[in-house]
C-alpha positions in Angstrom: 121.4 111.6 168.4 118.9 108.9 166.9 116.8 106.5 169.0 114.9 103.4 167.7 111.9 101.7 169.6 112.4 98.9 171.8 109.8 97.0 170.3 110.9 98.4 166.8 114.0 95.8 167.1 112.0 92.5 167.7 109.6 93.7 164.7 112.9 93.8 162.9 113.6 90.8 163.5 110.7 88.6 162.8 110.3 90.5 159.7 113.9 89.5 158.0 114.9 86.3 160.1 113.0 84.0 157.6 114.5 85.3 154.8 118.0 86.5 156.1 118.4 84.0 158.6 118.1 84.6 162.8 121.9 85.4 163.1 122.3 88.0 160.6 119.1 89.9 162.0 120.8 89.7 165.2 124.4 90.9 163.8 122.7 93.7 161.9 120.3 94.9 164.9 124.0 95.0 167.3 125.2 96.8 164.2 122.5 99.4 164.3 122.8 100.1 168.1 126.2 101.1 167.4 125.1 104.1 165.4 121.3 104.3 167.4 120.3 104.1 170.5 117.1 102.0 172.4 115.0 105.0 173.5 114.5 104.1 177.2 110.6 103.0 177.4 109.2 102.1 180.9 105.7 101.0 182.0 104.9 104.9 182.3 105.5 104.7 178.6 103.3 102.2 177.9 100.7 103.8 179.9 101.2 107.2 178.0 101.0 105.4 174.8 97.9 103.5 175.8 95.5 106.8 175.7 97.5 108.5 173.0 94.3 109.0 170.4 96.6 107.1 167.6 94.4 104.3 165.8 97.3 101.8 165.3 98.7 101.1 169.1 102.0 100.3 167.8 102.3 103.5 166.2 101.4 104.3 169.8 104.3 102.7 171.4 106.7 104.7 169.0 105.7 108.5 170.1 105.7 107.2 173.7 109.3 105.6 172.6 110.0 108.8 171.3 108.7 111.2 174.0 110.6 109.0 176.7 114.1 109.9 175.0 113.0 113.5 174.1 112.6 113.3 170.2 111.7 116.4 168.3 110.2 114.5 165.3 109.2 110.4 164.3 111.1 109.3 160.8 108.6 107.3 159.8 107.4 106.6 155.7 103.7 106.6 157.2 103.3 110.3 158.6 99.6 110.5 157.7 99.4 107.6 160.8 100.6 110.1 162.8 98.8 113.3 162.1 97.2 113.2 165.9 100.7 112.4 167.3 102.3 115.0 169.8 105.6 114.9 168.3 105.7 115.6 164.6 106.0 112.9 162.1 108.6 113.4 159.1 109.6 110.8 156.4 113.3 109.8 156.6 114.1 111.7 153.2 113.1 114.9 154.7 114.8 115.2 157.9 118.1 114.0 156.2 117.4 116.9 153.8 117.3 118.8 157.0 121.2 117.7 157.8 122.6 118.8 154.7 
């Protein structure tokens, strides 16, 4: 099973609305939750994530998002960010090379 961020999906969003337009960011993000689920964060999360030693706090958020669904690993292009992260970082490419 694969979980996305909560905060992952409004990043989405103001990232490609400007260029693709508000309703197709919407349509896609429904889309994606038919395949993903929203990892269930909470304010014990966000607590968790605030003293994770992580430099970037929204890299933060996702191992708390992460840890709060039970993820083995992060799919992330940026695993060097996460090198002090308690659940292991992998780039997408590798953990699909996994499922084969």
């Amino acid at each position: 099973m694969a979980f996305v961020a909560w905060h992952t999906l409004s990043n989405f969003h103001y990232l490609v609305s400007p260029t693709r337009g508000r309703d197709d960011a919407r349509q896609f993000l429904v889309e994606l939750t038919r395949f993903v689920s929203v990892a269930p964060t909470d304010t014990e999360a966000f607590h968790y994530a605030a003293f994770l030693a992580l430099a970037d706090f929204e890299d933060a958020l996702q191992v708390a998002a992460a840890r709060a669904c039970g993820a083995r690993y992060i799919a992330t292009r940026n695993v060097k960010d996460f090198r002090q992260s308690p659940i292991p970082a992998r780039t997408p490419e590798d953990l699909l090379a996994e499922l084969d």
